[in-house]
OpenMM code with the backbone's topology and positions (N, CA, C; nanometers):
from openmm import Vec3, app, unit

residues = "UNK UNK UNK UNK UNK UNK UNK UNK UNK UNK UNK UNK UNK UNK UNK UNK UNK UNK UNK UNK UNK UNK UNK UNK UNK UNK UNK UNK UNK UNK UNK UNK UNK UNK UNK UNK UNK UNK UNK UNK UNK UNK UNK UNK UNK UNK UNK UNK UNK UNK UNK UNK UNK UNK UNK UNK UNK UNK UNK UNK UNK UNK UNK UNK UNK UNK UNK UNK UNK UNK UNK UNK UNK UNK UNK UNK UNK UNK UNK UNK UNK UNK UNK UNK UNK UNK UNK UNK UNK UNK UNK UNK UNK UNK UNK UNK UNK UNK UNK UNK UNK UNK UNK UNK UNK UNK UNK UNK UNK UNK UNK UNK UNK UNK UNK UNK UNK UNK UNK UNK UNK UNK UNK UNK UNK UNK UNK UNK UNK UNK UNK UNK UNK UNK UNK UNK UNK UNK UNK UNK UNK UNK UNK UNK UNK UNK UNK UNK UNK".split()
positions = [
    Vec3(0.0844, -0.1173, 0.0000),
    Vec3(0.0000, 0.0000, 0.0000),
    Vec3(0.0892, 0.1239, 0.0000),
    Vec3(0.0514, 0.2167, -0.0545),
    Vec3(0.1896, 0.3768, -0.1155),
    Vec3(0.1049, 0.4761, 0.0123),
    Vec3(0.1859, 0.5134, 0.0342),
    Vec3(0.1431, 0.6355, 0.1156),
    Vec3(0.0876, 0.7695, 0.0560),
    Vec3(0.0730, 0.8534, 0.1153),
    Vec3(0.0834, 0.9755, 0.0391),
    Vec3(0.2125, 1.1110, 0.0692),
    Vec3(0.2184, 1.1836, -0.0051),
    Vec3(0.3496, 1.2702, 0.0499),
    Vec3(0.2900, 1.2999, 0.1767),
    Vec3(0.1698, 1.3682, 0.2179),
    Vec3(0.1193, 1.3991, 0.3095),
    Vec3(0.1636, 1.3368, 0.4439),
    Vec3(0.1465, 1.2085, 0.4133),
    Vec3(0.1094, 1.0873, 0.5374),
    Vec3(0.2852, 1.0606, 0.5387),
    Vec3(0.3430, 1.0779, 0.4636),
    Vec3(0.5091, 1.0091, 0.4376),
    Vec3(0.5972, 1.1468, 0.5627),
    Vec3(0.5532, 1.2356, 0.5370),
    Vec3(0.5429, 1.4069, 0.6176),
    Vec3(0.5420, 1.4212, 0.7429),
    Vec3(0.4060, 1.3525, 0.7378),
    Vec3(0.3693, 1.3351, 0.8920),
    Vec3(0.4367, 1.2246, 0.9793),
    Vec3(0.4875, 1.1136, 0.9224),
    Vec3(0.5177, 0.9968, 0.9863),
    Vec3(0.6798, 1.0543, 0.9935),
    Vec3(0.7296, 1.0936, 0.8839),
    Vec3(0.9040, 1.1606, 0.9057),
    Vec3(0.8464, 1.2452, 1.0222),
    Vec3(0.7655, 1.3241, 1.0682),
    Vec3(0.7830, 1.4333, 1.1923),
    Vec3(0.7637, 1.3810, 1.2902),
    Vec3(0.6878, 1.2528, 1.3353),
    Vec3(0.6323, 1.1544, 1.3986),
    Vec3(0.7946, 1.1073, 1.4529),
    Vec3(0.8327, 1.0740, 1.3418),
    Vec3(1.0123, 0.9909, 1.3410),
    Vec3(1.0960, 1.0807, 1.4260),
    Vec3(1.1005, 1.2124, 1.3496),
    Vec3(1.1718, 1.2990, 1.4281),
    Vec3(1.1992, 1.3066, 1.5529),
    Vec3(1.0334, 1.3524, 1.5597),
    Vec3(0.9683, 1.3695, 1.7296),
    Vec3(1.0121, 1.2807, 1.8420),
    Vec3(1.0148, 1.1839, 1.7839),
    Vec3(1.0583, 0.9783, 1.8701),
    Vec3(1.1646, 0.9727, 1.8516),
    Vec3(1.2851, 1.0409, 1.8111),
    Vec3(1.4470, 1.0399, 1.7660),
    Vec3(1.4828, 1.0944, 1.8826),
    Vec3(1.4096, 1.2966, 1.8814),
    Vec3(1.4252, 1.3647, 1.9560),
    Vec3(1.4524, 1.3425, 2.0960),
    Vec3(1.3169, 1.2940, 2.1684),
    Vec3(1.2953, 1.2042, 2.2983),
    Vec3(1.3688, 1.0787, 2.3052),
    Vec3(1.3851, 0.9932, 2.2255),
    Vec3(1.4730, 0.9416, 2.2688),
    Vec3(1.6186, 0.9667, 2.3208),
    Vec3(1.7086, 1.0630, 2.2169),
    Vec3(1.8299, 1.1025, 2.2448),
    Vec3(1.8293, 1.1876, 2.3521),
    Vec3(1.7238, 1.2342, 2.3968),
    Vec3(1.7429, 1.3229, 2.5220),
    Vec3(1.7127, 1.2187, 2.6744),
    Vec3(1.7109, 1.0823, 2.6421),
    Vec3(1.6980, 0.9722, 2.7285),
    Vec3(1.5727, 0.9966, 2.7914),
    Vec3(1.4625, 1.0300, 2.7018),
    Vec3(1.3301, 0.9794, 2.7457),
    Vec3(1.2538, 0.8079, 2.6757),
    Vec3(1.3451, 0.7800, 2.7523),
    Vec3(1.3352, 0.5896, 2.7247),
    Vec3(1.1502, 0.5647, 2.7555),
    Vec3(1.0899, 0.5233, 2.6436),
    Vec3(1.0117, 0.4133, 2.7676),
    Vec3(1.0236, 0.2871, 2.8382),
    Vec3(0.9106, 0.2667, 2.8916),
    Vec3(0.9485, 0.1781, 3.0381),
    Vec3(0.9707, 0.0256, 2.9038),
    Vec3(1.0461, -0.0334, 2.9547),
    Vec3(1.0854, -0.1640, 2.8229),
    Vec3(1.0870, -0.1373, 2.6907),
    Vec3(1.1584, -0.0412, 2.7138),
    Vec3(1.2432, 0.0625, 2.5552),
    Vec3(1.3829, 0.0480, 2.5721),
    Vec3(1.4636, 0.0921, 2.4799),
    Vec3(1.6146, 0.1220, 2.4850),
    Vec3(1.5945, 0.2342, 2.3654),
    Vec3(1.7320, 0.3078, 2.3608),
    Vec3(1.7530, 0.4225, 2.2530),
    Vec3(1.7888, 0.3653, 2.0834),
    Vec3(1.7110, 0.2365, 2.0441),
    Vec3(1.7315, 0.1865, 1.9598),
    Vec3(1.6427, 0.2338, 1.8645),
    Vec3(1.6400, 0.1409, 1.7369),
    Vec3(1.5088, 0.1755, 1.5902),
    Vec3(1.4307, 0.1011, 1.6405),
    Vec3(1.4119, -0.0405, 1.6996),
    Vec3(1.3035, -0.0459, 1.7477),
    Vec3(1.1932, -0.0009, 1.7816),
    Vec3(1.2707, 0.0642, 1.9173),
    Vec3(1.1884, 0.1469, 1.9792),
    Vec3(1.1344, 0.3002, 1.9024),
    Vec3(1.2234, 0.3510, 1.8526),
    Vec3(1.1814, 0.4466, 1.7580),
    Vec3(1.0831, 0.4007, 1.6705),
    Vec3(1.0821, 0.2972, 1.6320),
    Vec3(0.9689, 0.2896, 1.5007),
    Vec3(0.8482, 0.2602, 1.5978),
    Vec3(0.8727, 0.1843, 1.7281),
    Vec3(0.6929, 0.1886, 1.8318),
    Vec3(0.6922, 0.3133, 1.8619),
    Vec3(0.7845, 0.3942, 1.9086),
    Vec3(0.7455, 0.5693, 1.9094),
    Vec3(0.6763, 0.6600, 1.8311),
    Vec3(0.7352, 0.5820, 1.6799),
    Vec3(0.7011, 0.6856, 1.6242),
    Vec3(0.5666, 0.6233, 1.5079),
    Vec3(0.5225, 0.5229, 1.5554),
    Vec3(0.4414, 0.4342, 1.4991),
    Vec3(0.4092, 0.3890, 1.3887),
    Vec3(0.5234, 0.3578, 1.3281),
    Vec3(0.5897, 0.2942, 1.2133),
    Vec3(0.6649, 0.1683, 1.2119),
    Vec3(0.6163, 0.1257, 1.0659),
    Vec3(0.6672, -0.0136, 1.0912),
    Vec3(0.8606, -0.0395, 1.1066),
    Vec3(0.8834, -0.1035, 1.1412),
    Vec3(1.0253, -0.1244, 1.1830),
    Vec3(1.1091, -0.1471, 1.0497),
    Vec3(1.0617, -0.2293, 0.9090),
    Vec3(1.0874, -0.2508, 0.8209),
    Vec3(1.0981, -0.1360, 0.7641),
    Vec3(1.0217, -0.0429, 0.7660),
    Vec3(1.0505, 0.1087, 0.7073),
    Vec3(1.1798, 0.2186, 0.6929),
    Vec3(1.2483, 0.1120, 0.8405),
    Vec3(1.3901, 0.1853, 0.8581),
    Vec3(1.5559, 0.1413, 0.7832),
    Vec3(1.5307, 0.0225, 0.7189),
    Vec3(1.5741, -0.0421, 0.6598),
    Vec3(1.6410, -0.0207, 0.5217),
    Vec3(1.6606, -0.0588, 0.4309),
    Vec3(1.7916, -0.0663, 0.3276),
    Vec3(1.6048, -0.0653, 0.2434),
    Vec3(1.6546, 0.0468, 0.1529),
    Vec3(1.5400, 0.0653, 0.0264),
    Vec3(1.3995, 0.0627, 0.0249),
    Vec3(1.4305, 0.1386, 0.2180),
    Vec3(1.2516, 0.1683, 0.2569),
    Vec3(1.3032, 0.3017, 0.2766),
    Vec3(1.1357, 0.3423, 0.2844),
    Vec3(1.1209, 0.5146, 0.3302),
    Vec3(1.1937, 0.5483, 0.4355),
    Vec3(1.2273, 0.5521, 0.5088),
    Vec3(1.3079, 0.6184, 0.6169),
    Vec3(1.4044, 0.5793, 0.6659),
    Vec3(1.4815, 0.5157, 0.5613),
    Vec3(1.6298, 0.4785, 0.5997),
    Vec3(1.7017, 0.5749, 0.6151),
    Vec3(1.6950, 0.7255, 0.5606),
    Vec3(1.8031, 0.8060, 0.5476),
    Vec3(1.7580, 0.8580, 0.7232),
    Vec3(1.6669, 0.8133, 0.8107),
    Vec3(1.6262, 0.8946, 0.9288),
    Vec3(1.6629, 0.7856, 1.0252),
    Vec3(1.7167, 0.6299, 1.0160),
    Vec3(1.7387, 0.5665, 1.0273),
    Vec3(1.9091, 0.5972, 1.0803),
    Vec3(1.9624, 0.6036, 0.9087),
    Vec3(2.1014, 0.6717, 0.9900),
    Vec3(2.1221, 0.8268, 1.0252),
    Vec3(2.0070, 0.8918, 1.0436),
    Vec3(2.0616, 0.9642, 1.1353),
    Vec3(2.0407, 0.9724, 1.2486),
    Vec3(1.9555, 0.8917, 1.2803),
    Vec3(1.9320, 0.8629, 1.4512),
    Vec3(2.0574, 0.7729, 1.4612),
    Vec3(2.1019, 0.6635, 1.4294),
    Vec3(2.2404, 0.6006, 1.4259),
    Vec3(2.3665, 0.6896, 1.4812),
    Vec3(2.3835, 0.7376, 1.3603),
    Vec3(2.4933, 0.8780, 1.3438),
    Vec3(2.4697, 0.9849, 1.4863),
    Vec3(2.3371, 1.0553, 1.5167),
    Vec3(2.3481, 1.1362, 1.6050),
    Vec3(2.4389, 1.0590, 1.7102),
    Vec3(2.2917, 0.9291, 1.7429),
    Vec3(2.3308, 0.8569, 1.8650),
    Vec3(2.4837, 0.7811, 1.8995),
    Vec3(2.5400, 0.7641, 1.7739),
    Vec3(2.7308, 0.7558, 1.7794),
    Vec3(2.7573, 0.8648, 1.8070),
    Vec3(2.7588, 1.0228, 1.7890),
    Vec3(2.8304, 1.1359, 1.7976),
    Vec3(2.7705, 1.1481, 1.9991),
    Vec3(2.6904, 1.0804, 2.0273),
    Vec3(2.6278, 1.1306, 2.1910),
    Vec3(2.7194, 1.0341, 2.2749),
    Vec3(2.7261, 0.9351, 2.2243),
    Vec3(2.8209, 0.8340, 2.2941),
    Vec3(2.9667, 0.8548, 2.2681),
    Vec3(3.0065, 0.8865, 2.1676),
    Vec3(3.1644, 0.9076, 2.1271),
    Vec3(3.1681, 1.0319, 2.2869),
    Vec3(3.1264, 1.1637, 2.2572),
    Vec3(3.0951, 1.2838, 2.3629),
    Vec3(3.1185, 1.2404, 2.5235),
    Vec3(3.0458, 1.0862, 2.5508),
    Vec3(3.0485, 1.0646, 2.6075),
    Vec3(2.9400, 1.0825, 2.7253),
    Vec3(2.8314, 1.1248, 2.6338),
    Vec3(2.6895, 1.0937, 2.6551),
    Vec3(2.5998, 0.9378, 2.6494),
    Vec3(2.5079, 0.8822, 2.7125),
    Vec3(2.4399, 0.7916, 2.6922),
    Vec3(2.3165, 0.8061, 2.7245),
    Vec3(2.2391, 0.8386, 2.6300),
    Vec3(2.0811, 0.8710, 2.6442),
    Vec3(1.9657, 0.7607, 2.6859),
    Vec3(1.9880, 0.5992, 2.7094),
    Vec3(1.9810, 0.4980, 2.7780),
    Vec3(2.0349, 0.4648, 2.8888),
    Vec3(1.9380, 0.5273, 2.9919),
    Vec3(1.9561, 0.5194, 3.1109),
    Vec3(2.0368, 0.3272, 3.1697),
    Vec3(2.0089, 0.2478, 3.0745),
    Vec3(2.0234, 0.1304, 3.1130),
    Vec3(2.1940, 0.0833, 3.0824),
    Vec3(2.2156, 0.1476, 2.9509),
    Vec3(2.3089, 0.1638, 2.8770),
    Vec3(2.4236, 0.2422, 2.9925),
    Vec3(2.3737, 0.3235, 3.0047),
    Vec3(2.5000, 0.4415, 3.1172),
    Vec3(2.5329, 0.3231, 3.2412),
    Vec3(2.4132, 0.2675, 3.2516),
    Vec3(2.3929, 0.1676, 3.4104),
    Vec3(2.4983, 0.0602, 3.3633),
    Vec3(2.5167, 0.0202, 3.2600),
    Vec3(2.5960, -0.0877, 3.1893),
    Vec3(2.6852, -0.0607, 3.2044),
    Vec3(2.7304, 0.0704, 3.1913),
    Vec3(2.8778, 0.1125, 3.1345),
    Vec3(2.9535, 0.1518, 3.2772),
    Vec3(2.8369, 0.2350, 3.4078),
    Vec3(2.9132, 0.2274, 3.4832),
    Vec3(2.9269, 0.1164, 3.5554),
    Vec3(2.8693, 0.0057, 3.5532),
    Vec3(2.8834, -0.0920, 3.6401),
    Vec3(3.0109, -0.2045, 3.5800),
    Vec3(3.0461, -0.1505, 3.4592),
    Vec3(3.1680, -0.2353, 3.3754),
    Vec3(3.2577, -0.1785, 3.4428),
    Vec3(3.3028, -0.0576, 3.3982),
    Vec3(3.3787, 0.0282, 3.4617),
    Vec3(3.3833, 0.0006, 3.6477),
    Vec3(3.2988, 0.0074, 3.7168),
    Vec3(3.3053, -0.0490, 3.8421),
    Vec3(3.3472, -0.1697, 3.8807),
    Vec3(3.3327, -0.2657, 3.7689),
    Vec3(3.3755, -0.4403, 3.7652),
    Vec3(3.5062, -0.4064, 3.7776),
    Vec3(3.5569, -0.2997, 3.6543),
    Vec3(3.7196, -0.3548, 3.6509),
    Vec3(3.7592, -0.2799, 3.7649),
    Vec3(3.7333, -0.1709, 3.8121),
    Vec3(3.8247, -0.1021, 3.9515),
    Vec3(3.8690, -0.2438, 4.0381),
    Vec3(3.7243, -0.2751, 4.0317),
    Vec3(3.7116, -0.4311, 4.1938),
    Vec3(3.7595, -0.5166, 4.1612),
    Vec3(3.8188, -0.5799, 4.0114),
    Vec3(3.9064, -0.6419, 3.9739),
    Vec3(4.0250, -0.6225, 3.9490),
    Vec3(4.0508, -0.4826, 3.9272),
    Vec3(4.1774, -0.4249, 4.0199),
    Vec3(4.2472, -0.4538, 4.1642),
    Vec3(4.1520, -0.4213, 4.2193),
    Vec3(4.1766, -0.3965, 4.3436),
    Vec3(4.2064, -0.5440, 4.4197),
    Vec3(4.1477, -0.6187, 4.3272),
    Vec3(4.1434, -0.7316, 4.3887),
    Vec3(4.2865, -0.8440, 4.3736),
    Vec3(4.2962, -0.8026, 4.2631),
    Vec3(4.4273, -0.8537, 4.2043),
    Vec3(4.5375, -0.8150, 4.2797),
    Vec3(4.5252, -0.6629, 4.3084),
    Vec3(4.6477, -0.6184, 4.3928),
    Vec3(4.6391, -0.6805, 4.5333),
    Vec3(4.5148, -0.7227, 4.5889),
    Vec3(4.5067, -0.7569, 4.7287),
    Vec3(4.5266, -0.8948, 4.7063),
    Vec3(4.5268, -0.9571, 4.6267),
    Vec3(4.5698, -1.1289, 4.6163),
    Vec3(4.6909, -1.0859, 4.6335),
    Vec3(4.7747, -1.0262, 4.5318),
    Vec3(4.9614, -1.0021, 4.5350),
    Vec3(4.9582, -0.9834, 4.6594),
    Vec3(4.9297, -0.8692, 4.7185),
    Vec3(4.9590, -0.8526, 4.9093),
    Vec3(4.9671, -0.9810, 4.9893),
    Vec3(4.8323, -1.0671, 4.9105),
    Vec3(4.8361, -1.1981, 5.0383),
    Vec3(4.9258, -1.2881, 5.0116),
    Vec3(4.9696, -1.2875, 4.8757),
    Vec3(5.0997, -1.3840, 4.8678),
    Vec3(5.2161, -1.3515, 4.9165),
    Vec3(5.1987, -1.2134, 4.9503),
    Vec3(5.3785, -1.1496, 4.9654),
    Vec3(5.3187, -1.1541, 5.1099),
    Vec3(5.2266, -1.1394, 5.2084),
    Vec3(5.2178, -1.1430, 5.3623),
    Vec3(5.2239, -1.2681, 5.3621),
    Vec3(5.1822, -1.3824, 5.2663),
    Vec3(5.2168, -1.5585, 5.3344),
    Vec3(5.3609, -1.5911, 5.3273),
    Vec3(5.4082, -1.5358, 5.2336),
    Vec3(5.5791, -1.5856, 5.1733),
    Vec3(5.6167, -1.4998, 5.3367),
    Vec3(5.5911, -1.3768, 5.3375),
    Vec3(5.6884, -1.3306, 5.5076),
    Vec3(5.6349, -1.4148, 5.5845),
    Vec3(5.5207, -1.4081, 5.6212),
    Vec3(5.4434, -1.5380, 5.7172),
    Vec3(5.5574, -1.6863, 5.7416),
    Vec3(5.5675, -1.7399, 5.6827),
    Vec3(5.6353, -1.8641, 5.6264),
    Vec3(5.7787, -1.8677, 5.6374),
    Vec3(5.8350, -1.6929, 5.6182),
    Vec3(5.9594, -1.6799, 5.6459),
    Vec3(5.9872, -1.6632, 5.8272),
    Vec3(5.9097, -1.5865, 5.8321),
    Vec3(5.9232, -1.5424, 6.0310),
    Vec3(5.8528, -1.6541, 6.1132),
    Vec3(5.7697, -1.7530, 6.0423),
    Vec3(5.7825, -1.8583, 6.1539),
    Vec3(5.9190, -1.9770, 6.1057),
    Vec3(5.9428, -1.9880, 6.0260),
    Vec3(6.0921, -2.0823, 5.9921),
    Vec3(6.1994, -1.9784, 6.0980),
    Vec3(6.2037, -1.8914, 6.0756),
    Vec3(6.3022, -1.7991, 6.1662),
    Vec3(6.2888, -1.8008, 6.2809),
    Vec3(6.1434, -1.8587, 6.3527),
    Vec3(6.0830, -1.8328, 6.4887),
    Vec3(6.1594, -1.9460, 6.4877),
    Vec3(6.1143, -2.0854, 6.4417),
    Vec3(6.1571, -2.2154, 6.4637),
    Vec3(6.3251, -2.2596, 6.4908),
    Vec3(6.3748, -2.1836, 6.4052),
    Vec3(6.4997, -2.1860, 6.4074),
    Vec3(6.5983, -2.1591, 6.4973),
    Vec3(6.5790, -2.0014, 6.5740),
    Vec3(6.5751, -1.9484, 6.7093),
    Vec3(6.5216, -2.0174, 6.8160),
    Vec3(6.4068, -2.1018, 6.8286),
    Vec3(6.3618, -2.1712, 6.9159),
    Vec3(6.4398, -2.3268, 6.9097),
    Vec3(6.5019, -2.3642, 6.8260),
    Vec3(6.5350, -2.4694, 6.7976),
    Vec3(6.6969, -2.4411, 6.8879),
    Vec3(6.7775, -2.3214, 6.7983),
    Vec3(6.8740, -2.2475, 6.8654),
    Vec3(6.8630, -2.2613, 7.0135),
    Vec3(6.7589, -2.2275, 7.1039),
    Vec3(6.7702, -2.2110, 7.2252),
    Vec3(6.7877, -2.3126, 7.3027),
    Vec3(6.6655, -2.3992, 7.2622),
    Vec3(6.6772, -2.5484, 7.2899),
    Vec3(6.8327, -2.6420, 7.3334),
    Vec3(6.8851, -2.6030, 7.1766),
    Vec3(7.0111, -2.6644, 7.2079),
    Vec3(7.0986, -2.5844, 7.3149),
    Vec3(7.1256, -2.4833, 7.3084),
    Vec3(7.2240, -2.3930, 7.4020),
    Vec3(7.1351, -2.4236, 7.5527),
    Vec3(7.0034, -2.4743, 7.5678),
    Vec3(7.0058, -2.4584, 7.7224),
    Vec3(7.0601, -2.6475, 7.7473),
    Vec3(7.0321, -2.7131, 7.6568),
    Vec3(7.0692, -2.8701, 7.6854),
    Vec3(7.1968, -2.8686, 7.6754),
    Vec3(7.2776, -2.7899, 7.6220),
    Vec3(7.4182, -2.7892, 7.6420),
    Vec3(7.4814, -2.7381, 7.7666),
    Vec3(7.3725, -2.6722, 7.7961),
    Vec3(7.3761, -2.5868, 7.9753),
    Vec3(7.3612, -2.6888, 8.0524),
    Vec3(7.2862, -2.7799, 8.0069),
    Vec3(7.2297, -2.8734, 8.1498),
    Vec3(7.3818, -2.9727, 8.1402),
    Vec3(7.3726, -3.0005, 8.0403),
    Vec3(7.5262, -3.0966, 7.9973),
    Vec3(7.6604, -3.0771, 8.1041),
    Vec3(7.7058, -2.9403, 8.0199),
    Vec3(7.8316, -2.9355, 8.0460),
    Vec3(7.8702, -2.8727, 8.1907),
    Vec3(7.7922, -2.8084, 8.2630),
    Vec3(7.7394, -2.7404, 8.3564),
    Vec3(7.8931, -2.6340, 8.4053),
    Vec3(7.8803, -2.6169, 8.2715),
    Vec3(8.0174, -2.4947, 8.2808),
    Vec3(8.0465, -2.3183, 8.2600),
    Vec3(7.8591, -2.3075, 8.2952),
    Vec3(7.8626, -2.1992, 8.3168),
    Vec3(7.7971, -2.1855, 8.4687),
    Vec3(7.8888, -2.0735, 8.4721),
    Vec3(7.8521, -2.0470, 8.5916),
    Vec3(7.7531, -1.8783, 8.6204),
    Vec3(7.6660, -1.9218, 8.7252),
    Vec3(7.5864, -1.7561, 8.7792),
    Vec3(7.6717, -1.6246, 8.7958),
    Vec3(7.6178, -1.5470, 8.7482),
    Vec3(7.6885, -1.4223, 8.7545),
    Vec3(7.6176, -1.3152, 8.9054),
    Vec3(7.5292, -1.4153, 8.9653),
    Vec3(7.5351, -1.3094, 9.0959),
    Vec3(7.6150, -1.3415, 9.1536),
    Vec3(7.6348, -1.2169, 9.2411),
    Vec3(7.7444, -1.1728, 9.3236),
    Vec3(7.8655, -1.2124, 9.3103),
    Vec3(7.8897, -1.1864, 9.2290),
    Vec3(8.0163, -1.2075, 9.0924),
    Vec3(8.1266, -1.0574, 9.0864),
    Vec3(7.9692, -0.9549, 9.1204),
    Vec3(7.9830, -0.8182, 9.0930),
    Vec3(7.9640, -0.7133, 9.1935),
    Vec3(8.0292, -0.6370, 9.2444),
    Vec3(8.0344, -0.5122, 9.3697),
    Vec3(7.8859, -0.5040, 9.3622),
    Vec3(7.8612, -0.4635, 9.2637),
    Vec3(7.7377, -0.3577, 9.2808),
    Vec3(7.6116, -0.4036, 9.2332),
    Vec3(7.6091, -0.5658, 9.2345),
    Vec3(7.5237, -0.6673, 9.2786),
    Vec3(7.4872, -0.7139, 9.4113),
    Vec3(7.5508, -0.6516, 9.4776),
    Vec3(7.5536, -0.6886, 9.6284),
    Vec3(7.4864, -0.6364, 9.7347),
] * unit.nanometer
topology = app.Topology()
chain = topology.addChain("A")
for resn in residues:
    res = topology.addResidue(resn, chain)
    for name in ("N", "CA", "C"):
        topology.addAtom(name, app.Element.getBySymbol(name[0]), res)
């Protein structure tokens, strides 16, 4: 069925109108800033936006705007921004996390070192007091000294 210029007029301003609101992130509720949703906005069929239909050239320019809003560093999909910061939030905490694993390997490797060192010293003592009981050739140092007395 052909339209008329009239009706072709009205449905491009219709398009517009639903481009407009969208890029300014007036999403509806189970919408995104897509053609989809633009063509239920603007109440046109979805096929219309397509390769050698009527409103392909409005097609890429909702495309085109909506790349130049995101390049900017705009996101007119509230869900989309929610995406992007919560990626961005993934990697900090996978940052952070990575560095706090390295910490726990480098606090177990000292861990591991200062009780071998504890052991070693304790092992040390061990022997020097059984060599005490042994040889019994040391002798007390009280009153050895004046000013112990």
């Amino acid at each position: 069925m052909r339209i008329t210029a009239e009706q072709k007029r009205q449905n491009e301003d219709r398009i517009r109108a639903a481009m407009d609101r969208l890029l300014r992130g007036e999403i509806p509720a189970g919408g995104r800033c897509d053609v989809q949703t633009l063509a239920a906005e603007a109440q046109v069929a979805r096929a219309a936006f397509y390769r050698g239909r009527p409103y392909e050239h409005l097609r890429k320019e909702f495309e085109r705007r909506l790349a130049t809003l995101r390049e900017s560093g705009e996101i007119p999909d509230p869900r989309d921004a929610q995406i992007a910061r919560l990626k961005e939030s993934n990697a900090k905490l996978k940052e952070r996390l990575a560095i706090s694993e390295a910490k726990e390997v480098e606090h177990d490797s000292f861990r591991q070192l200062a009780l071998s060192r504890l052991v070693a010293q304790h092992d040390e003592i061990e022997r020097l007091r059984e060599l005490l009981n042994v040889s019994g050739a040391v002798l007390p140092l009280i009153g050895r000294f004046p000013e112990q007395n």
